[in-house]
N, C-alpha and C positions, 0 to 999 in steps of 0.2 A: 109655387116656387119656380127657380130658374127650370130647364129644360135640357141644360147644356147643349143648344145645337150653336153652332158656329153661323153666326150672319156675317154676309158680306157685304161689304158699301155701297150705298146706292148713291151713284155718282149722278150730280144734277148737274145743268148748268149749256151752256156755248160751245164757244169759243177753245182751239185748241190754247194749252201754256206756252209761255215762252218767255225767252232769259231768265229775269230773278225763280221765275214762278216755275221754271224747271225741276227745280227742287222737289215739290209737290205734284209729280207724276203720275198720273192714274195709275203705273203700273208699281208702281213702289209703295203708293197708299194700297191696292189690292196683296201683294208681296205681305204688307204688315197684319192686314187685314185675314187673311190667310191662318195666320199662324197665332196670335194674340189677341183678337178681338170676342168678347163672349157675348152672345144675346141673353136676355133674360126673356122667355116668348109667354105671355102672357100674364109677367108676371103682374102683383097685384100697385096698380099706381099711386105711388108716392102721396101719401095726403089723400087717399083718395076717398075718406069718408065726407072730408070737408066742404062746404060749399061752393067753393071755388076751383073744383075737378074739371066742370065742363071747358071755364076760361083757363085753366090750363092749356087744356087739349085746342083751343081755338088759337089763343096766343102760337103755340110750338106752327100749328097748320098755316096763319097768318105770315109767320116769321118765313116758312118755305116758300109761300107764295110771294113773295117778297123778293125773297131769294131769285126765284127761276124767272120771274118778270126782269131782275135786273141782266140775265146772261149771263153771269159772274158765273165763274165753276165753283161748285163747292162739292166735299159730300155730308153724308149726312149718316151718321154713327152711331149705332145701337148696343147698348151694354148694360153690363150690373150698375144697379143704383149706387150712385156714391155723394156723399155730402160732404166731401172737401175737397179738397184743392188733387190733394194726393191720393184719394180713392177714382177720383175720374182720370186722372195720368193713368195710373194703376188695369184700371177699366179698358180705358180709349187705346192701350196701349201707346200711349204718346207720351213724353218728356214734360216738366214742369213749367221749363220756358218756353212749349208754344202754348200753355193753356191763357186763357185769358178768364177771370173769374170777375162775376159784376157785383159792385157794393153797391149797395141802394144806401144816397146819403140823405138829410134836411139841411140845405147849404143855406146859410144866411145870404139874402136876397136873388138866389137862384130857386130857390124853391128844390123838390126832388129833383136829385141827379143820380142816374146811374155812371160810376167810375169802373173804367174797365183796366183793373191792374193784374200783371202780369201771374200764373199762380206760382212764381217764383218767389213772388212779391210783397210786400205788405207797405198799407200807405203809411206814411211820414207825415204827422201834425203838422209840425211847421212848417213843413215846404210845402203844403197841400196850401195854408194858408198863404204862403208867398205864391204861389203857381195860377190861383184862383183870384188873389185882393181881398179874402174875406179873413173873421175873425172866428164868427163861432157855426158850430156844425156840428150832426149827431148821426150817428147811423138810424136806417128806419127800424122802427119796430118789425115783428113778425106781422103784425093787424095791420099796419101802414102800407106792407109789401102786398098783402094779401086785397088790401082794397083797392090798391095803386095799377097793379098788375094780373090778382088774380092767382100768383103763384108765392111760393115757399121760397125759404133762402136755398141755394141750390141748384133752382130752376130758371134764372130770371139769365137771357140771352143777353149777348154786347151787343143791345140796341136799346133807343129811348123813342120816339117820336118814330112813324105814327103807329109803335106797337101800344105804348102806354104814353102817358103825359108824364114824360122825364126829360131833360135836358142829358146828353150822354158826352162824357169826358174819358180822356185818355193821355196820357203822357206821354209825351217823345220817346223814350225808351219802348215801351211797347210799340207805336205807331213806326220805330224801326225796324221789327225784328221783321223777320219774313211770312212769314204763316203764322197763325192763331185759329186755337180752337176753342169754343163755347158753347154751355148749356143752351137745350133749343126748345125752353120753354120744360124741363123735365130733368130729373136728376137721372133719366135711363137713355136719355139722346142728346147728340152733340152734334152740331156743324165742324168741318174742320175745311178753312180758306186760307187764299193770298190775305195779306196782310191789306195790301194795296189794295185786292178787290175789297175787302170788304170797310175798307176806310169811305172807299166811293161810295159803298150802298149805305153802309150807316149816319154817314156824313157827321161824326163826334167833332166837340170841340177838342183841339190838339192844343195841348199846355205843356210847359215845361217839368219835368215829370217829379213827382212827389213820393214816391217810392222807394224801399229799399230792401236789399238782399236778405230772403227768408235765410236765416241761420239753420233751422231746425227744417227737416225737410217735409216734416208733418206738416204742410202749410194747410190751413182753413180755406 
């Protein structure tokens, strides 16, 4: 079980911030971090009797590597396991509208896409299919996600290529806000970036965004 010690952020990355990216301060991300952030040290990994433990743990290491090769600043945030939208706000100590939560879809003639909507968010049927050109589409299975990527619903980062063989989509509305943070490969760690930067590194298609405001703030 947890430990209750308090982890602090381990800030990766370049380059000092500047203008938009002010906002996200190393000294205000540490500030939060301080006081709100809880590690879980040792605890036991998520799915981890399943066969697809070790490509967890390669995916999340891949994803950093990734990371600190582009220079982008990011950090990288360790907390209690959470499986939705509002236990990792909750967790990350962060707000609803900078999470970003990935759906792994089956898009008619796209093949897998991970869609990266807001966890304020929830996608919209028919504007997905206006936003996209297509008609029909299903979310993946648990087995599809697990063979696709290797991980659980939960775990899967706002990336697609070349972490897994997904095509990766986002919506204007998200691709404006400022900062976003996501699973990094683990329901117990999170990235948390510029928006911008990590637009560059991900390189998502940007479409007109298919989303709408979670009512209930339990969001998935």
């Amino acid at each position: 079980g947890g430990s209750g010690r308090r982890a602090g952020i381990k800030k990766r990355g370049g380059a000092p911030l500047g203008g938009e990216q002010r906002a996200m301060s190393a000294a205000r991300w540490r500030g939060q971090a301080g006081s709100r952030l809880i590690a879980t040290r040792r605890a036991p990994v998520d799915g981890s009797a399943r066969t697809g433990q070790a490509t967890a743990v390669s995916t999340s290491d891949h994803l950093l590597e990734l990371l600190r090769a582009s220079g982008r600043p990011f950090e990288v945030i360790e907390h209690q396991p959470a499986r939705s939208a509002a236990e990792a706000a909750a967790a990350r100590g962060t707000s609803l509208a900078v999470g970003g939560k990935s759906v792994v879809m089956r898009i008619d003639k796209l093949g897998f896409c991970v869609l990266v909507v807001g966890s304020d968010r929830r996608i919209e049927g028919r504007e997905l299919r206006r936003a996209l050109g297509v008609q029909r589409y299903r979310f993946a299975s648990p087995e599809e996600l697990e063979e696709l990527a290797g991980l659980s619903p939960g775990e899967v980062p706002a990336f697609g290529r070349p972490l897994f063989d997904a095509n990766l989509i986002v919506g204007e509305d998200i691709a404006a806000r400022g900062e976003i943070v996501f699973a990094a490969g683990s329901t117990r760690k999170s990235v948390r970036m510029a928006t911008s930067d990590w637009l560059d590194v991900a390189a998502p298609r940007v479409v007109h965004s298919f989303t709408l405001a979670v009512v209930n703030e339990r969001a998935e």
